[in-house]
C-alpha positions, 0 to 999 in steps of 0.5 A, a space after each residue: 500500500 502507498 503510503 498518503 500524505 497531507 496536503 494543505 487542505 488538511 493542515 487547514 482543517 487540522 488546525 480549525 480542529 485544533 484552535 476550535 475555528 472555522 476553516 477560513 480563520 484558519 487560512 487567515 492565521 497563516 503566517 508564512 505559507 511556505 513553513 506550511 507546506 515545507 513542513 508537510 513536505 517533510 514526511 514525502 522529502 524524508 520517504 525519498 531521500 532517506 527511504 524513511 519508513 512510517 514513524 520517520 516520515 510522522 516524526 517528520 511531519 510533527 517536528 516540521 509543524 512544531 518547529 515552523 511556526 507557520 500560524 500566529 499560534 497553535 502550532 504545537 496543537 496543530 503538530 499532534 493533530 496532524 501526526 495523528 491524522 498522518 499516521 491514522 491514514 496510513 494504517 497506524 495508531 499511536 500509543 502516548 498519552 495527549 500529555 505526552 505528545 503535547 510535552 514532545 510538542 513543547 520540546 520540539 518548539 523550544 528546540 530542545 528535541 531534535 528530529 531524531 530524539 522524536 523519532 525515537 520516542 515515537 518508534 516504540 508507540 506507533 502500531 499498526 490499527 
């Protein structure tokens, strides 16, 4: 099975999701488009240029969104909706408590957690549905 990516559209309604807005006033929080859809690119760049598997690629995703700051606020809450969402497409599920992914979110922000350190606390809670 190929693995499905996100795409604006989605990032768009992630974040109505997880601000609790409407899908416009999410477009009109945007602050820089390209940190966007250079984060969501991230899992998609990582599968071809690293032949990464799933929980690299959502690693990816969520230290992208976390780290860009895209929108005027939400970022970390945006970041632990779409890597929910990112894995659930794909078949996965992940095993760490709402505290423990908004905390991982936290340390992505204040760069104290690199990509790789996400990734190893993420391989372990990542299971197939």
């Amino acid at each position: 099975m190929a693995t499905e990516y996100l795409d604006l559209d989605d990032a768009f309604d992630g974040y109505a999701e997880a601000v609790e807005v409407s899908v416009e006033q999410a477009q009109d929080a945007v602050l820089n488009l390209g940190q966007l859809e250079s984060a969501l690119a991230r899992p998609q760049n990582a599968a071809i240029y690293e032949d990464a598997d799933i929980v690299r690629q959502a690693a990816s995703l969520f230290w992208g969104v976390a780290s860009n700051h895209a929108f005027s606020d939400g970022n970390k809450r945006l970041a632990v909706v779409l890597l929910r969402a990112f894995l659930n497409l794909n078949g996965y599920d992940l095993a760490l408590s709402d505290d423990d992914r908004y905390d991982l979110a936290l340390a992505i922000a204040a760069t104290q957690a690199s990509l790789d350190e996400v990734e190893i606390r993420l391989r372990p809670a990542v299971m197939p549905i």
